[in-house]
C-alpha positions as CSV (number, residue, x, y, z in Angstrom):
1,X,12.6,7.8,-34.5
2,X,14.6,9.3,-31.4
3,X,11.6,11.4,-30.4
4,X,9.4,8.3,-30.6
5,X,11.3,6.4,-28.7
6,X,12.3,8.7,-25.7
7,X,8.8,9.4,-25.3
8,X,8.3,5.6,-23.7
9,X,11.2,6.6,-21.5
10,X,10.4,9.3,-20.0
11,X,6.6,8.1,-19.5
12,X,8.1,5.2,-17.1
13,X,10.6,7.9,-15.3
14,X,7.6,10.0,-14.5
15,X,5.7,6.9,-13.7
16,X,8.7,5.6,-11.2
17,X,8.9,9.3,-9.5
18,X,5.4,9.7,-9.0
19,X,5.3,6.3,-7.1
20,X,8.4,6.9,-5.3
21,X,8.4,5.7,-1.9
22,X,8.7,8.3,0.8
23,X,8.4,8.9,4.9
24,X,5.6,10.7,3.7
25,X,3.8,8.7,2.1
26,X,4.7,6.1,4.5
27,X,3.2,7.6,7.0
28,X,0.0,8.8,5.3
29,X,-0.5,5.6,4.4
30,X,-0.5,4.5,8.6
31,X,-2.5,7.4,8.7
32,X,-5.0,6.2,6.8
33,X,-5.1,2.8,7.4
34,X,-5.5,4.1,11.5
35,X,-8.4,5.5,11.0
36,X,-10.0,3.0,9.1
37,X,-10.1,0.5,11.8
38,X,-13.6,1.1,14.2
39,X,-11.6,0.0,17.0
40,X,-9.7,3.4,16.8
41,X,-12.5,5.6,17.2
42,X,-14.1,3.4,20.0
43,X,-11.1,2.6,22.0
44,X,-9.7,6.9,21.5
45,X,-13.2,7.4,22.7
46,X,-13.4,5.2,25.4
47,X,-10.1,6.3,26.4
48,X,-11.1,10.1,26.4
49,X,-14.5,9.4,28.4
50,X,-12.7,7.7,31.1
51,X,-10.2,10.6,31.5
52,X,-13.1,13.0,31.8
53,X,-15.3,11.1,33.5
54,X,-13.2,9.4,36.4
55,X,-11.6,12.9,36.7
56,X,-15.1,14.6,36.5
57,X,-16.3,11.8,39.4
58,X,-13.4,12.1,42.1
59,X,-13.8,16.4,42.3
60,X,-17.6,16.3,42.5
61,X,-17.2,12.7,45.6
62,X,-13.9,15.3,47.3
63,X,-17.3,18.4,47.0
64,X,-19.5,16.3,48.4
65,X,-17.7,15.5,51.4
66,X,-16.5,19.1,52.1
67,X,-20.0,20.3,52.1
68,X,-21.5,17.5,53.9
69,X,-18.8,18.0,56.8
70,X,-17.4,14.1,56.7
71,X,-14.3,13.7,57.7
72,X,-11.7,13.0,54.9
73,X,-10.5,9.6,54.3
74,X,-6.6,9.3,54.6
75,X,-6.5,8.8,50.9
76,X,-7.8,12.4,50.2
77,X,-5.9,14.4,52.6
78,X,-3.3,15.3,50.6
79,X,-5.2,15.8,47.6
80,X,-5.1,19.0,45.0
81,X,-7.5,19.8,41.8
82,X,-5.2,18.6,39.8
83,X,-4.0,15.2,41.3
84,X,-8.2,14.7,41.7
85,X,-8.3,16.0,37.8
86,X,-6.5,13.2,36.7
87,X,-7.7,10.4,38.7
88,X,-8.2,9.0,35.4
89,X,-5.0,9.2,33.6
90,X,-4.2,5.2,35.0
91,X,-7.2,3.8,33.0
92,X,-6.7,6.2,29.9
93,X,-3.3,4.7,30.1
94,X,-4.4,1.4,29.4
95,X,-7.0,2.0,26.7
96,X,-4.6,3.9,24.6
97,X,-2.0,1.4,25.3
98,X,-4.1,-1.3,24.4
99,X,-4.8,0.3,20.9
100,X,-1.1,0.7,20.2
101,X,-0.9,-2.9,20.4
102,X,-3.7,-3.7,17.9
103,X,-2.0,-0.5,15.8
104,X,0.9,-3.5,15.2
105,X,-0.2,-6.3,15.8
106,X,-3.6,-6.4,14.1
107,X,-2.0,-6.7,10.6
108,X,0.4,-9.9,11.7
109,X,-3.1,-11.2,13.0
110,X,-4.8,-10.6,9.3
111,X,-1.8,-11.2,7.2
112,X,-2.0,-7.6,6.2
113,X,1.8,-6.7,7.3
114,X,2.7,-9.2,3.9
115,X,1.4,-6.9,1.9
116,X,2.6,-3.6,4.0
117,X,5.9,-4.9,4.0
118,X,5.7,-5.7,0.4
119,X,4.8,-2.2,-0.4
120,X,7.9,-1.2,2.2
121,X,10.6,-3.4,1.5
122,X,12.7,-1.8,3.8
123,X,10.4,-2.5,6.6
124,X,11.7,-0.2,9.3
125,X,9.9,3.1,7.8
126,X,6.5,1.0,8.6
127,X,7.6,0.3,12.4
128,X,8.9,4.4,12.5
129,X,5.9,5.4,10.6
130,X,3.5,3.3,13.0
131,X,4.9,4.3,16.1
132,X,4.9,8.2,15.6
133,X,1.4,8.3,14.0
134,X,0.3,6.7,17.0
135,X,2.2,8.1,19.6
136,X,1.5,11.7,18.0
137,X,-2.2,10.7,18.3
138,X,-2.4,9.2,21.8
139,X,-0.2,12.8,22.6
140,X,-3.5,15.1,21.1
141,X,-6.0,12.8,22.9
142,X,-4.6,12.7,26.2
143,X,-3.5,16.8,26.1
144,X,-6.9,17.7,25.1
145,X,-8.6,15.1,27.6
146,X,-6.2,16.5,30.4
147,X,-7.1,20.3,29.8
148,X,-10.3,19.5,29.8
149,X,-10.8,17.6,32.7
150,X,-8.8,20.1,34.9
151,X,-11.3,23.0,33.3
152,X,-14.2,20.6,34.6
153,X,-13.1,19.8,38.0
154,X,-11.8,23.6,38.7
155,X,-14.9,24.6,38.1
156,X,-16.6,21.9,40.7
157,X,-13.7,22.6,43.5
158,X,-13.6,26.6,42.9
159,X,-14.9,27.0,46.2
160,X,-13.1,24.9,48.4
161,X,-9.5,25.2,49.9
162,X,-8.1,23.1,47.0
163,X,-9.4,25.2,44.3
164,X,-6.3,25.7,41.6
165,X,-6.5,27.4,38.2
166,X,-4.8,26.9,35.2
167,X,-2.7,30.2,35.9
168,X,-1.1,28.4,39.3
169,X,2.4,27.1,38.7
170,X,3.4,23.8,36.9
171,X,-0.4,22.9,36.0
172,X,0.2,23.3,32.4
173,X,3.4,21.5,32.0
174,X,1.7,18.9,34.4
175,X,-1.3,18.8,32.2
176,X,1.2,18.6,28.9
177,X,2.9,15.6,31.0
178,X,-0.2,13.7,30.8
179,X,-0.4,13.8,26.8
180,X,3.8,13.4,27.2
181,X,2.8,10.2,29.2
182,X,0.1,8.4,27.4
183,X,2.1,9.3,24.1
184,X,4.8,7.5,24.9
185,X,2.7,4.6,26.0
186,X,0.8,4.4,23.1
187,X,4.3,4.2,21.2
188,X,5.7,1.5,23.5
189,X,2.5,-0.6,22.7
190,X,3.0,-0.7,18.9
191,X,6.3,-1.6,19.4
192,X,4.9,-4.5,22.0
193,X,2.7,-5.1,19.6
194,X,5.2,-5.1,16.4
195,X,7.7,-7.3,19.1
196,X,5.6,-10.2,19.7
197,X,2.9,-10.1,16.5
198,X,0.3,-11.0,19.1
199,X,-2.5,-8.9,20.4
200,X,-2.8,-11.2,23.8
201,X,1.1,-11.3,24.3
202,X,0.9,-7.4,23.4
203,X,-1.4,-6.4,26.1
204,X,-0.6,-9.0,28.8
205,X,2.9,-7.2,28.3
206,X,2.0,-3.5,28.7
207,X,-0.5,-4.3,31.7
208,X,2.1,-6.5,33.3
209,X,4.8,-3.7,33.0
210,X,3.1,-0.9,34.0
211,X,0.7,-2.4,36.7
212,X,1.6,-5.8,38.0
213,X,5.6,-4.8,37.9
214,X,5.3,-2.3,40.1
215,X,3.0,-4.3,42.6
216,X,5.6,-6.5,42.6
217,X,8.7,-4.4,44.2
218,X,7.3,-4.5,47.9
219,X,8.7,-8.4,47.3
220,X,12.1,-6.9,47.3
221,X,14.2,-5.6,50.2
222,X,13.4,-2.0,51.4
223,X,17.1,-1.2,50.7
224,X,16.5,-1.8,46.6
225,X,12.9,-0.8,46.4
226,X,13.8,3.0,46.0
227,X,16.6,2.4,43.8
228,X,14.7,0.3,42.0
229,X,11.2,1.4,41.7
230,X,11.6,5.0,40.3
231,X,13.3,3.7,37.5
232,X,10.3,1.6,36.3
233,X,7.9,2.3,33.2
234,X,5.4,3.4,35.6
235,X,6.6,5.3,37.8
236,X,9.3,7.7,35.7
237,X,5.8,8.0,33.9
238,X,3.9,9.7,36.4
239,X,6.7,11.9,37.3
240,X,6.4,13.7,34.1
241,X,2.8,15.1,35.3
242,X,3.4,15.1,38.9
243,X,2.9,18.5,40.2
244,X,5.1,17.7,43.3
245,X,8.0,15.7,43.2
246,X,9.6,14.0,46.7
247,X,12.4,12.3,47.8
248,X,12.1,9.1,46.2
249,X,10.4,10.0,42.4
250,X,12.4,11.3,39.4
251,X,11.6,15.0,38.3
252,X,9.8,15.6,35.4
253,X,12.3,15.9,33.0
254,X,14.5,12.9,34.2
255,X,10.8,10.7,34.5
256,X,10.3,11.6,30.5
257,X,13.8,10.8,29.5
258,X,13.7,7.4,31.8
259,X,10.5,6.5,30.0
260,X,11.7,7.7,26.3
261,X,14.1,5.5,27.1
262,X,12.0,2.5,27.8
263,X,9.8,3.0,24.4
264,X,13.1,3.6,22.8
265,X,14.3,-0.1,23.7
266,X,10.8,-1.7,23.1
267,X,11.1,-0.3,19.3
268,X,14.5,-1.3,19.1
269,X,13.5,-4.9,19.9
270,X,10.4,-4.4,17.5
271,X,13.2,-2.9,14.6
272,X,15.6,-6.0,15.4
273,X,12.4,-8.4,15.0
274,X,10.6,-7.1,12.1
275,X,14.5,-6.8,9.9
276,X,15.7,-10.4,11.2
277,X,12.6,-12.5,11.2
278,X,10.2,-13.5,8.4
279,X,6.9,-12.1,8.5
């Protein structure tokens, strides 16, 4: 009779520890749920051709002009293979942005969160779980597309006075800045997205921080701008790939920190949100 009825016991313990909930499985199950959306492959792809391509396009307009004997415009004066290489980091920005917002706020659109969170009681290991799939993503897309694009356009400009290679000083940790960069924005759009369960709201947010903000500091006086403007989303962000750093711009290391810290207060808003508010 024991026997017999432990056997129920220990069928429901085995039962309960097989469906334990985990990070793991937590995040396999973001995983998962990422890559079933179509609007992830389209927008990483979209994101990954622009890089490329606007890259690919600003070497092969800068050859053009060399051997055709124009005089540069003031705009390309100063330029290097590598600042022309990722011409296109700006707009990859925003497409992987953009899908770090639907990465959130898609399932508050559908009413999927209500069952996420009902799998996840806890909710916070869904936020966590979101944000570093994604970010770890946007990090590969944006590495690889950056690498590849410098490959591209070193090989257009390897006969011209600009010509770097891959070998040359701070081009690799510039090139691993980009995939810092757009890894960090993709995580600060899930938590915009997670923040304000909208997908308009989301992305009106991200563009408006890290292209209308910054537009918006030559309204202040000369005496703040500096102070001021280094510190923003933006620009710490393109300190982390920038080859060169002057006067007024944040080195590498203090740009990733200052905008680590940014994504790190967007997620805590999204964390504060998501425990205190009903679905």
């Amino acid at each position: 009779m024991s026997i017999v009825a432990e056997k129920p016991r220990e069928r429901t313990r085995h039962i309960q520890q097989g469906t334990k909930l985990t990070a793991v499985r937590v995040v396999r199950s973001e995983w998962a749920k990422l890559w079933s959306l179509r609007s992830t492959w389209i927008t990483l792809s979209v994101g990954l051709l622009v890089l490329l391509a606007f890259g690919t396009i600003a070497a092969l307009q800068y050859n053009s002009m060399i051997e055709s004997g124009a005089e540069l415009d003031p705009e390309w004066a100063g330029a290097s293979t590598l600042t022309l290489a990722l011409f296109g980091v700006p707009f990859a920005m925003i497409a992987l942005g953009v899908l770090g917002v639907l990465t959130a706020s898609g399932e508050y659109t559908t009413g999927l969160i209500r069952s996420t969170l009902a799998a996840v009681p806890t909710r916070l290991p869904v936020l966590w779980a979101k944000a570093a799939v994604y970010g770890a993503l946007a990090f590969l897309v944006g590495t690889v597309g950056a690498f590849a694009v410098f490959l591209i356009a070193g090989g257009v400009l390897s006969d011209t006075s600009i010509a770097m290679s891959i070998s040359d000083p701070g081009v690799v940790r510039s090139l691993l800045g980009v995939g810092a960069y757009l890894g960090l924005v993709g995580m600060a759009g899930v938590a915009l997205g997670a923040l304000l369960r909208s997908t308009a709201g989301g992305i009106s947010a991200l563009v408006g921080t890290f292209m209308l903000v910054p537009g918006l500091m030559s309204l202040l006086p000369e005496s703040w701008q500096e102070d001021i403007t280094r510190y923003l989303p933006s620009n710490a962000g393109e300190s982390i790939f920038a080859l060169q750093h002057d006067a007024g711009t944040l080195t590498a290391g203090a740009g990733l920190v200052v905008l680590a810290g940014w994504t790190a207060l967007a997620l805590g808003g999204a964390a504060y949100r998501m425990r205190r508010s009903d679905v």
